[in-house]
Structure formats: structure tokens, C-alpha cells
C-alpha positions as CSV (number, residue, x, y, z in Angstrom):
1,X,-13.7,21.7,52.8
2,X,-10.1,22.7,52.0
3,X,-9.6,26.8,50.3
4,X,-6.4,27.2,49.3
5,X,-6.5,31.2,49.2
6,X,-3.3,32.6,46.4
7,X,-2.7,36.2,46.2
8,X,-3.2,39.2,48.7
9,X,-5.7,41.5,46.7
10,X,-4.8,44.3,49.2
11,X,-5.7,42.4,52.7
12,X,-9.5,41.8,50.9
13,X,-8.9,37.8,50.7
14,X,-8.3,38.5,54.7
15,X,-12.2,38.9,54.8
16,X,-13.2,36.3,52.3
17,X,-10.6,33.6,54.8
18,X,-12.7,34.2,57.8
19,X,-16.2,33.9,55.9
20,X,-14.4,30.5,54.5
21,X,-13.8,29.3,58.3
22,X,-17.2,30.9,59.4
23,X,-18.4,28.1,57.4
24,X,-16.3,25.3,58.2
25,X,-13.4,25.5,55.9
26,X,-10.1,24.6,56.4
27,X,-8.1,27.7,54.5
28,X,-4.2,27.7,54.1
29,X,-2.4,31.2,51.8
30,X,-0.2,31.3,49.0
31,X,1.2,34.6,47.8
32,X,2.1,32.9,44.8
33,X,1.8,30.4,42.0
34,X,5.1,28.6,43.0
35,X,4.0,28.7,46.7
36,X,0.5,27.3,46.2
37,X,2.1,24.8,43.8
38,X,4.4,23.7,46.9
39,X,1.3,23.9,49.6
40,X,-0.6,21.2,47.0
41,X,2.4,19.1,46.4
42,X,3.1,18.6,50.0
43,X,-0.3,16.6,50.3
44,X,-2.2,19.1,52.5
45,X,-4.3,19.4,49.2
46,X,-7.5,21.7,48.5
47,X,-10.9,20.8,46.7
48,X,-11.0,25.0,45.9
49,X,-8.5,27.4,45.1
50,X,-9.5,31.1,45.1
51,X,-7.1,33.6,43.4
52,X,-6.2,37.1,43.0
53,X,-7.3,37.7,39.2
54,X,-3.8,39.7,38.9
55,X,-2.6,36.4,39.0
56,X,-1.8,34.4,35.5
57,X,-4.4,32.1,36.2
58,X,-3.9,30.3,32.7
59,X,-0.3,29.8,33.8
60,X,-1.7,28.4,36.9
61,X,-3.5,26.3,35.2
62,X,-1.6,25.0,32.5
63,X,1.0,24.2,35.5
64,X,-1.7,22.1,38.0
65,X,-2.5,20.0,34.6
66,X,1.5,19.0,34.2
67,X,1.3,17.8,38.0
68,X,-1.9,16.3,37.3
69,X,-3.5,18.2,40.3
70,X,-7.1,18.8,40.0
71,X,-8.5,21.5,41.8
72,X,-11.3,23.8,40.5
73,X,-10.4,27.8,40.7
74,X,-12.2,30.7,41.7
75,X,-11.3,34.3,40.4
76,X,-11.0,37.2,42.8
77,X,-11.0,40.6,42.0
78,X,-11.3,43.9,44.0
79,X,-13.2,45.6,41.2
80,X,-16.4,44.2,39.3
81,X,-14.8,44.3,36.4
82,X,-16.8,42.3,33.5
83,X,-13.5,42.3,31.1
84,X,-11.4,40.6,34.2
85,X,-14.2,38.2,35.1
86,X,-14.2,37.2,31.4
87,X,-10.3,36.9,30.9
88,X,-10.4,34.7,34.3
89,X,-13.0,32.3,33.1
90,X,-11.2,31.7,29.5
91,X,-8.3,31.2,31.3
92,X,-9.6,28.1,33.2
93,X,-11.3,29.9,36.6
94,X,-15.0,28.4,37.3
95,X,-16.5,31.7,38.7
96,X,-15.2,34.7,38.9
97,X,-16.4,36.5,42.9
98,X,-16.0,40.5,43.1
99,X,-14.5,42.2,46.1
100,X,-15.3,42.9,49.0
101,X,-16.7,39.5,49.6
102,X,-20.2,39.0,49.9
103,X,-20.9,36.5,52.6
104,X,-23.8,34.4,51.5
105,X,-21.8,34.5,47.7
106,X,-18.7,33.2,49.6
107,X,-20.7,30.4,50.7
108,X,-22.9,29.5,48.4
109,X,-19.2,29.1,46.0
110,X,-18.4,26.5,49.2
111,X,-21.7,24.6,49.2
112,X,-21.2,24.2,45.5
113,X,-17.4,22.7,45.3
114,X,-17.6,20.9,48.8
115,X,-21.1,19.3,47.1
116,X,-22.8,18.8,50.4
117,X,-26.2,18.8,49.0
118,X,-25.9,15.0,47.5
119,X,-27.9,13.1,49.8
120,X,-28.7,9.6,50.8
121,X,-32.5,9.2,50.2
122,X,-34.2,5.4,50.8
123,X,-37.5,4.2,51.7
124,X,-37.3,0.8,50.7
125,X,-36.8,-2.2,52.6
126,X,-33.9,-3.1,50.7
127,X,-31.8,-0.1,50.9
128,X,-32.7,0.2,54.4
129,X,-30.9,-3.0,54.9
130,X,-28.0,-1.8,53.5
131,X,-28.3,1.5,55.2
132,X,-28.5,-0.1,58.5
133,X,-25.3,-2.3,58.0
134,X,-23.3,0.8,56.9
135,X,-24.4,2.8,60.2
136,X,-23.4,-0.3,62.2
137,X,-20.0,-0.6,60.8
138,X,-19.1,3.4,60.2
139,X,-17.8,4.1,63.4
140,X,-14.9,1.3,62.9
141,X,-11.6,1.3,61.0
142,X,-12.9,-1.8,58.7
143,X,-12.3,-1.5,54.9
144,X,-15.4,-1.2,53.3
145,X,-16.0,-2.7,49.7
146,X,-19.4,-0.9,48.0
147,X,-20.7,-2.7,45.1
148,X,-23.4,-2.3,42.5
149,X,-24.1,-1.0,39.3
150,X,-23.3,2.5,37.7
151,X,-25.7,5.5,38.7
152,X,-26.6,3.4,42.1
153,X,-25.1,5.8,44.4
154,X,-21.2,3.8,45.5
155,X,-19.3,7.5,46.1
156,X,-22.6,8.9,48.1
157,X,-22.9,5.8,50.5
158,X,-19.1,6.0,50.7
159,X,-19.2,9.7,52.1
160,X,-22.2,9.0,53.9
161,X,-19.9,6.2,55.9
162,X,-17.0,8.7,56.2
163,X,-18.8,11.5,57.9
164,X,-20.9,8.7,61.0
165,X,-17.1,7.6,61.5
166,X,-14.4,8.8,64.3
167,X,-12.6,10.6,60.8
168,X,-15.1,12.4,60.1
169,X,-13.2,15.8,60.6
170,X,-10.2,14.4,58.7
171,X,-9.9,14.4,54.9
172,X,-12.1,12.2,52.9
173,X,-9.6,11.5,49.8
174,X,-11.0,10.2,46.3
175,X,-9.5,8.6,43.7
176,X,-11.0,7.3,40.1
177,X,-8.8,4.6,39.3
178,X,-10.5,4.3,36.1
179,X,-9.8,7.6,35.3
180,X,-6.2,8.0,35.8
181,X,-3.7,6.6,33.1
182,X,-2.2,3.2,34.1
183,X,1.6,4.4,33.8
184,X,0.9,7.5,36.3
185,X,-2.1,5.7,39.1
186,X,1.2,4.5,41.1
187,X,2.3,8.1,41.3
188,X,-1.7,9.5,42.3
189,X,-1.7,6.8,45.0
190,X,1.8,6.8,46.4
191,X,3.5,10.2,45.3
192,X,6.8,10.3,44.1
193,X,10.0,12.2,44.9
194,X,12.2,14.7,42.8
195,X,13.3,13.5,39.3
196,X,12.0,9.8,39.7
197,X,10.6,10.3,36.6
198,X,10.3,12.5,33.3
199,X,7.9,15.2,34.6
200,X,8.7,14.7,38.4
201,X,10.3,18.2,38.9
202,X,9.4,18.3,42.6
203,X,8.6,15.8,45.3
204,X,4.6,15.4,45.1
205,X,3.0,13.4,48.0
206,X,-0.3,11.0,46.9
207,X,-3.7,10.2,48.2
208,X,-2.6,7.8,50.5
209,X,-0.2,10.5,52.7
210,X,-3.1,13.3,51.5
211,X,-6.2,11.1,53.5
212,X,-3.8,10.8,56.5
213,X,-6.2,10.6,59.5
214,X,-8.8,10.4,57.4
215,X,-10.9,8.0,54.5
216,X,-9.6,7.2,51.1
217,X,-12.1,5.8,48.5
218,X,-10.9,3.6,45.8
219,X,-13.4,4.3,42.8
220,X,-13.7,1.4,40.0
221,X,-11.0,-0.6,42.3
222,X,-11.2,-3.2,39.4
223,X,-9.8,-1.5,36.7
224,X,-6.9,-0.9,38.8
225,X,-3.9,-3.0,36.8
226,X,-2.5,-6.2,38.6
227,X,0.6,-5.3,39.4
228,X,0.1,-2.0,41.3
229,X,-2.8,-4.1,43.2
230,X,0.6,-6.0,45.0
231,X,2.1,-2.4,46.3
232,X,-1.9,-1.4,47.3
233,X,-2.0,-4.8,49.3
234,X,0.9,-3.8,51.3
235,X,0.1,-0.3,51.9
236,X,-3.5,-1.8,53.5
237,X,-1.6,-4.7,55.2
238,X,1.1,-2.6,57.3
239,X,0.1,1.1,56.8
240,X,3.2,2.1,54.8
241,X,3.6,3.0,51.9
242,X,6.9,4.2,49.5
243,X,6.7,6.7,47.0
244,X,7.8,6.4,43.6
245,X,11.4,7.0,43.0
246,X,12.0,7.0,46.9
247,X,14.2,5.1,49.6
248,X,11.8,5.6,53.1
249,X,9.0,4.0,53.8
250,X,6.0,6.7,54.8
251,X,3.7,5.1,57.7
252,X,-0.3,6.7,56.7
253,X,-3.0,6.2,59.2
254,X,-6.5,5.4,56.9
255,X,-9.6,3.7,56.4
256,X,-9.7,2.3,53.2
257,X,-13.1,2.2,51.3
258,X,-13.5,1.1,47.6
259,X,-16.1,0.4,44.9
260,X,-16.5,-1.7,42.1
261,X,-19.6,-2.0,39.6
262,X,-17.9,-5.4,38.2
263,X,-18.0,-9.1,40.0
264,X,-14.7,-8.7,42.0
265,X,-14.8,-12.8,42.6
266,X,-15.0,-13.5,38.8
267,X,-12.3,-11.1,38.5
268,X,-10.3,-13.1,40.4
269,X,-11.2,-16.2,38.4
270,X,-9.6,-14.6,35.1
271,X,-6.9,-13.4,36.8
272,X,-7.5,-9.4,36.8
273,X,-7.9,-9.4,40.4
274,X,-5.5,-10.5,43.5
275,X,-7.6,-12.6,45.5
276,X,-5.5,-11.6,48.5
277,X,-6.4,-8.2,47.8
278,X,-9.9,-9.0,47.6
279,X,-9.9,-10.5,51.1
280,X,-8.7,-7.1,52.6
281,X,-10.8,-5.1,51.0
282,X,-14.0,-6.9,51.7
283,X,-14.2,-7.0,55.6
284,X,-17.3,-5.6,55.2
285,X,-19.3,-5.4,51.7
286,X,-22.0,-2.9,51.6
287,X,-24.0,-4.2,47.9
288,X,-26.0,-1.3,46.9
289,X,-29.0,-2.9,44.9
290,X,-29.9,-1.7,41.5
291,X,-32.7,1.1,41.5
292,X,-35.7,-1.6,39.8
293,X,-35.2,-4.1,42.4
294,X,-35.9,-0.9,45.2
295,X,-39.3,0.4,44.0
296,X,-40.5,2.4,47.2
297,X,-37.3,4.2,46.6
298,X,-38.6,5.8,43.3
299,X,-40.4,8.0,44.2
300,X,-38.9,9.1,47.3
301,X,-36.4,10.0,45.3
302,X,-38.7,11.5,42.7
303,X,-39.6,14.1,44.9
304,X,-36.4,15.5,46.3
305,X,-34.9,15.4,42.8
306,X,-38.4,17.8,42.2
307,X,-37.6,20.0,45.5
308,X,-34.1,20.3,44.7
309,X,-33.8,21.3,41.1
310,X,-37.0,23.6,41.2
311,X,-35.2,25.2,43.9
312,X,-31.9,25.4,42.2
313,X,-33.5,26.6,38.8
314,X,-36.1,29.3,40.6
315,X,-39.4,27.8,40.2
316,X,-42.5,26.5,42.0
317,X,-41.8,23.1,43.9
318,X,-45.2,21.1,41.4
319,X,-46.1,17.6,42.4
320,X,-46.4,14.6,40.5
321,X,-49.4,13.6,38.7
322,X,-50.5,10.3,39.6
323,X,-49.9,9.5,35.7
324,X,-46.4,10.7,35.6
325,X,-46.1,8.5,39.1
326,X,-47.0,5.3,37.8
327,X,-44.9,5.7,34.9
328,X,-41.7,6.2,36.8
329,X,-42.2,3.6,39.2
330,X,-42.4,0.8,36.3
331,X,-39.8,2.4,34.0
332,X,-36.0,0.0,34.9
333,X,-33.6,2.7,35.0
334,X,-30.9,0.9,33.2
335,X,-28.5,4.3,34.5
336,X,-30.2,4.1,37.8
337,X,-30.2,6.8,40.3
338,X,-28.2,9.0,38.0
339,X,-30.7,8.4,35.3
340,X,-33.6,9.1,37.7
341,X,-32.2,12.3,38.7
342,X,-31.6,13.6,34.9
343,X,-35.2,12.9,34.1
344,X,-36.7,14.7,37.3
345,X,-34.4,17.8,36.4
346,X,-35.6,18.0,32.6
347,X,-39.3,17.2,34.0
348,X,-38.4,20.4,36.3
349,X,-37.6,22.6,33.6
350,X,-40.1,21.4,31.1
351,X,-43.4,21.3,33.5
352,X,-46.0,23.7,33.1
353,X,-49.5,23.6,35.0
354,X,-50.1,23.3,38.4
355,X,-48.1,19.2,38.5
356,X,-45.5,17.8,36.5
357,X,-47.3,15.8,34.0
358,X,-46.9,12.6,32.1
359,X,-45.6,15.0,29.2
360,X,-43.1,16.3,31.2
361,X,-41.0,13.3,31.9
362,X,-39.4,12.2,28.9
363,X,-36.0,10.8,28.0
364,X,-32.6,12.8,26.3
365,X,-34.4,11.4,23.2
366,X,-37.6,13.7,24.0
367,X,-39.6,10.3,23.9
368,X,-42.8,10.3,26.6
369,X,-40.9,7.7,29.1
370,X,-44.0,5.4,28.9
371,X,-43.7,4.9,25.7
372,X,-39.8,5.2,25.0
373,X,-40.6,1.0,25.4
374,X,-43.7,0.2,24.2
375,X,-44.5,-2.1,21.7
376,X,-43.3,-0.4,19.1
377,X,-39.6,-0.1,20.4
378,X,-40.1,-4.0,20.9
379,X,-40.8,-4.2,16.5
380,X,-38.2,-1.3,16.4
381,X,-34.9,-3.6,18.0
382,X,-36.6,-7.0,16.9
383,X,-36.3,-5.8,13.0
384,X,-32.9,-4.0,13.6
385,X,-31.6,-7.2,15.5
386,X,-33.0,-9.4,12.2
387,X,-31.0,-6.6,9.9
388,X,-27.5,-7.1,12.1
389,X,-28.1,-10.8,11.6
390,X,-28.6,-10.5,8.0
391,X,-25.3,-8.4,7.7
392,X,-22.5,-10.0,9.2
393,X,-22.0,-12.7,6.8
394,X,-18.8,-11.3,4.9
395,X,-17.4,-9.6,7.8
396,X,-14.5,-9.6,10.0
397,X,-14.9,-10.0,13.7
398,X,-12.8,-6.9,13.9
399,X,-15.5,-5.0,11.9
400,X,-18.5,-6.9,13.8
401,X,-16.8,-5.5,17.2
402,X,-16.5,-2.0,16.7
403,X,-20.1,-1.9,15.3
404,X,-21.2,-3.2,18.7
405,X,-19.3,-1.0,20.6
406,X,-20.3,2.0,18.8
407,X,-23.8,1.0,18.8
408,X,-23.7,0.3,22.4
409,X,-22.2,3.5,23.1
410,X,-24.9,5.0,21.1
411,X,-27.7,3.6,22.6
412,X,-26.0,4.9,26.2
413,X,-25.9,8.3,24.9
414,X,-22.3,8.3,25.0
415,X,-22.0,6.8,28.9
416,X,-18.7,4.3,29.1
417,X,-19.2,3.2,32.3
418,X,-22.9,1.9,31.3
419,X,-21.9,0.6,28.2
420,X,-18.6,-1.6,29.4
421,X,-21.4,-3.4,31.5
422,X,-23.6,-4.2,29.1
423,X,-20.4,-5.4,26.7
424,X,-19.1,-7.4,29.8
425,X,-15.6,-5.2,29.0
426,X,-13.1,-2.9,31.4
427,X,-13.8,1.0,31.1
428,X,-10.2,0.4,30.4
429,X,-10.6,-2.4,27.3
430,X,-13.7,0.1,26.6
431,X,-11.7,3.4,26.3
432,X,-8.3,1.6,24.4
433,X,-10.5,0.2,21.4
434,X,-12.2,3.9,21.7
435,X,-8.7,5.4,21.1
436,X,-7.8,2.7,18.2
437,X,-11.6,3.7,16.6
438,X,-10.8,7.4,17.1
439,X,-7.3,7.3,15.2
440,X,-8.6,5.6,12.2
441,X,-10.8,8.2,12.1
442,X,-14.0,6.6,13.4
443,X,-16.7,9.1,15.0
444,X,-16.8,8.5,18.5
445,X,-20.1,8.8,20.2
446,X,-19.3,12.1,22.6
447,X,-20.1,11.3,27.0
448,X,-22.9,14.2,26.5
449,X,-25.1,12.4,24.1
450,X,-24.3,15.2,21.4
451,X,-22.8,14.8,18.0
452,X,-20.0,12.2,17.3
453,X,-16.6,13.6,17.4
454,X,-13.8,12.2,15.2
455,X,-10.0,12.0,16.4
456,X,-11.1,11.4,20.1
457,X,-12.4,8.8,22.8
């Protein structure tokens, strides 16, 4: 855990630094925005930056999203003042923590960021499989390629290798290549140096020079374009790596882990994907298996989704009925663990009684999960597939597309990732014909499941 502490606050940040380190965290000051701006740049990085609310926070802000440094901010104030705490939070802080600190606030902010309570949880002989292979190989310097489908668990497993290896005290780095915008991944990765670009007002190290020492996961690997995979490939062949815009190779000392929820081989087939760099990344391939095909991991699972949200929302820790049992273990989470653990925390909130009850686990929808496919769902999508049938004579292939994508996106409530698998499309493809919908002025299906917005993917 990495604080980056900004401000003074009168010496009472001095108390809130050694709670921080009490509790393992690594904390570097800043006395200022250009000063914590120059701390982040220079790739010793923070995942929490806790400010002086005297500070223009919403200048702070506005300047980490032109660098495209994500860190979220906590607002410090020596007074509990409610108007301060308000201003801070509408100007981009997550929490706002009055002063003096109080040490079991302090940490519980830490927990939260850091994230430490997501938490590998198997029974089943298949998962234990994979579990087993991924203790065996932690303690190496192997690239690691995790594969399986969205919601299975590809980041946890990744962290879970990270902390049993010999980096374990050295940064574990994280990067969403699906996330980050084609033209500006090469800078993420690599960093780049002053003025090699429009925007590049200061040199700005990446992930690779950030996870020095340490582990640097390579989310969605596949939707990384083809032509950056060449520089990646060299960076994991010799260790060095040259930033955008500069003239010195930079020598980085990490393990390289990445994930895909796509076939990497038949990406390589139609050309998306260097073969070479397949090679490299899959020394060892840890293939997470979909949630259905894992049954005794249900309800294991189940249950410490119960424990942990009744404990995060205040109430009794209820079992589940034998009813509400059954009905999990045959349901095929589509979403997978991710889906899993959304049910168990609405089934938290909802249950009353002594047990969480068939009534209480339900989908987004509010549909009883047992019957969400029943029969009647089956009638439901055979008529409505009949009715699409029926209506695409006189259409475009154009107009036939974006009905499917939308649709698709629907029936995901909103969730790309899950519904460029079932379309056999990038998140990338996905998110482009989003944008092209979106400017015609298309409603596009929200990531929340909530209304559909118009003018945005």
C-alpha cells in the first residue's frame, strides 16, 4: 500500500503517516500539488493520496486526469467541518477524514483502497487444480498467462500469485489494456519524456519502470493493438524498455503476468495476436474454469459472500435455506463469480427471517432466480427469436447489427466485457460501434443496468 500524504495541516498529517506505516504502508510527502504531481510522475506511484482540504483538490484533480494518473483522494481537515467535507467530495475526494486522526478510521480508509479483503475461495476439485499449479509456480520469475471467462476471478488469482512470490514486498502494478485508449497504452506502459508529445509537459515514467522489483499484470492482454505487442515483446525478452519520445534504454527488473478472457491461439490465427508474444507470455498458463463447471465452489462461495456483506452492511450473519441452496447451485452464472457475489449481497440486504430464503435471491431484474429460466423464459426468447426472424427481411446488415449489439447489451444489463463474448467481438470493436451508435444519437444501454443514456458509450 502506497499513501502519498500532500499538505502539512499543522504537523497533524505527522500522526496520520505513522498510523499509515503502523499498518504496513509505504507513505512518501508532498507539500504541494506540483510536488505530489512530480513524486507520481517519477514512477514511485500511490494507490491513495490523502490531502490537506486547504488544498484545491478540484485543481488536483482536474490535473491527475490530463496525466492520466489514477489515484483515489482522501480529504484531510483539522476541523470537522461538514461544509469542507462537502466542498472536498464535489471536488473529486472519496472521503473526507477529520483531524486528529483516528486510528482504526485511518485504517479502515487503507483496508478499503489497498482492497485486501478479495479473497481466493475454492472447494472444488477443479479449482484446486489450478490453485495447486499456481502455488507451485509463484515463487519463480515465470510469466504467468491467466485465462477464463469474465467475472471468474483472472486479477484475484493474479495477486494471489504476487503475494506467495520472492516480490511480494515490491509493487504489484496493474494495467487494463482494454481500458486505456490505443494512441496513449504505449505512454501507460513505457512512459515518455518532456514534449514527446502534445500533452507531455513533463517526463512521466510507466508501469513497467513503476512495478520495478515487483509484478506487473497485463489485464485483457488481447485487446492490446499489434503493433505495440512488438515493443511489449522486447521489453519481456531483454528487460528494457525505452520510453516514448526518448533516446536511453531503461533496464526494469519484473515478472510479467497477464490475462485474457478471449482464445489467445485463435487470435493468432486472424492475425490480432503475435504468436511470438504468445510464446513468452505462456510459460506457464493458469485456466481459471468457468463458475458452472466448479459446483462445490458455489456455495463455498455463497457463504463468505453472506459473511462478508452482512458484516459490511451491519446485520446478522443468516444461513441459507436448503431451498435457496439448491437454487444457486443449478443456476449457470453466465457473469460468474462476479455475478455470484451481486446476488449474495442483494440476498443480504433483502433477507428477513431467521435464513436467507428462496425469495431473497433474485436477479437485478427482481425475478426469483429459479424462475428467471423457467419454462416460461424458454416461450418468452423462442417467440421473440421467431419475431427477429420475421423482421429482418427489408433490412440492412448495418441495422440488423446494432439491433444485436444493443439487445445483447441489454440483456447484460449494460456489462461490455460479457456481451463482446457472447458477440465473439473485441471490448475494443464493442466500444467503437458503441461510440458510432451513441453519435447518431442511439441510447446506449448504461454499465449499471439503469436507464439508456444518449450521446455516450
Amino acid at each position: 500500500m502506497r499513501l502519498l500524504i500532500v499538505g502539512t495541516l499543522k504537523g497533524q498529517l505527522t500522526t496520520a503517516t505513522k498510523i499509515a506505516m503502523d499498518k504496513g504502508a509505504t507513505v512518501t510527502h508532498a507539500e504541494s500539488i506540483d510536488q505530489a504531481l512530480a513524486v507520481l510522475r517519477s514512477g514511485r506511484g500511490a494507490d491513495l493520496l490523502m490531502v490537506d482540504v486547504a488544498i484545491d483538490i478540484r485543481d488536483l484533480v482536474t490535473r491527475l486526469e490530463a496525466e492520466r494518473i489514477h489515484a483515489p483522494i482522501v480529504a484531510c481537515g483539522i476541523v470537522n467541518d461538514a461544509r469542507a467535507a462537502v466542498a472536498a467530495i464535489h471536488a473529486g475526494a472519496k472521503e473526507y477524514i477529520p483531524l486528529p486522526p483516528d486510528p482504526e478510521l485511518i485504517a479502515a480508509v487503507l483496508a478499503a483502497v489497498a482492497d485486501d479483503t478479495r479473497e481466493l475461495v475454492w472447494r472444488d476439485e477443479a479449482m484446486a487444480q489450478v490453485m495447486k499449479l499456481a502455488q507451485q509456480i509463484a515463487t519463480s520469475d515465470a510469466s504467468v498467462l491467466i485465462t477464463g471467462e469474465s467475472g471468474t476471478g483472472k486479477e484475484v488469482l493474479a495477486r494471489y500469485v504476487h503475494t506467495r512470490s520472492t516480490r511480494a514486498k515490491k509493487p504489484f502494478i496493474s494495467v487494463n489494456c482494454a481500458a486505456i485508449p490505443e494512441n496513449l497504452l504505449e505512454s501507460e506502459l513505457f512512459g515518455h519524456e518532456k514534449g514527446s508529445f502534445t500533452g507531455a509537459q513533463a517526463r512521466r515514467i510507466g508501469k513497467f519502470e513503476e512495478a520495478n522489483g515487483g509484478t506487473l499484470l497485463l489485464d485483457e492482454i488481447s485487446e492490446m493493438d499489434v503493433r505495440l505487442q512488438s515493443k511489449l515483446l522486447r521489453a519481456i525478452q531483454e528487460r528494457i524498455i525505452d520510453r516514448v519520445g526518448g533516446t536511453k534504454p531503461v533496464p526494469v527488473d519484473i515478472r510479467i503476468i497477464a490475462t485474457s478472457n478471449r482464445n489467445l491461439a485463435e487470435a493468432v490465427r486472424d492475425g490480432s495476436f503475435r504468436e511470438d508474444l504468445l510464446f513468452r507470455l505462456n510459460v506457464v498458463n493458469l485456466k481459471i474454469p468457468p463458475l458452472r463447471d466448479r459446483p462445490a465452489d458455489i456455495i463455498e462461495l455463497a457463504q463468505y459472500f453472506v459473511k462478508k456483506y452482512a458484516e459490511a452492511n451491519g446485520v446478522p450473519v443468516r444461513p441459507l435455506s436448503s431451498e435457496a441452496r439448491r437454487a444457486l447451485t443449478v443456476n449457470r452464472w453466465p457473469a460468474n463469480v462476479r455475478e455470484l457475489e451481486n446476488t449474495l449481497h442483494r440476498a443480504v440486504l433483502l433477507a428477513q427471517g431467521d435464513e436467507i430464503g428462496i425469495d431473497g435471491i433474485l436477479t437485478p431484474e427482481g425475478t426469483r432466480l429459479d424462475q428467471a429460466r423457467g419454462p416460461a423464459a424458454v416461450m418468452h426468447a423462442t417467440l421473440a427469436a421467431e419475431q427477429v426472424t420475421r423482421n429482418l427481411v427489408g433490412r440492412t446488415v448495418a441495422e440488423v447489427e446494432r439491433d444485436l449489439i444493443l439487445e445483447t447489451l441489454k440483456h447484460c444489463l449494460g456489462n461490455r466485457t460479457h456481451a463482446a463474448n457472447i458477440l465473439g467481438i473485441s471490448i475494443r470493436t464493442l466500444r467503437n460501434k458503441l461510440n458510432e451508435y451513441a453519435i447518431d444519437g442511439t441510447p446506449i444501454p448504461p454499465p449499471n443496468g439503469g436507464e439508456a443514456l444518449k450521446g455516450a458509450a
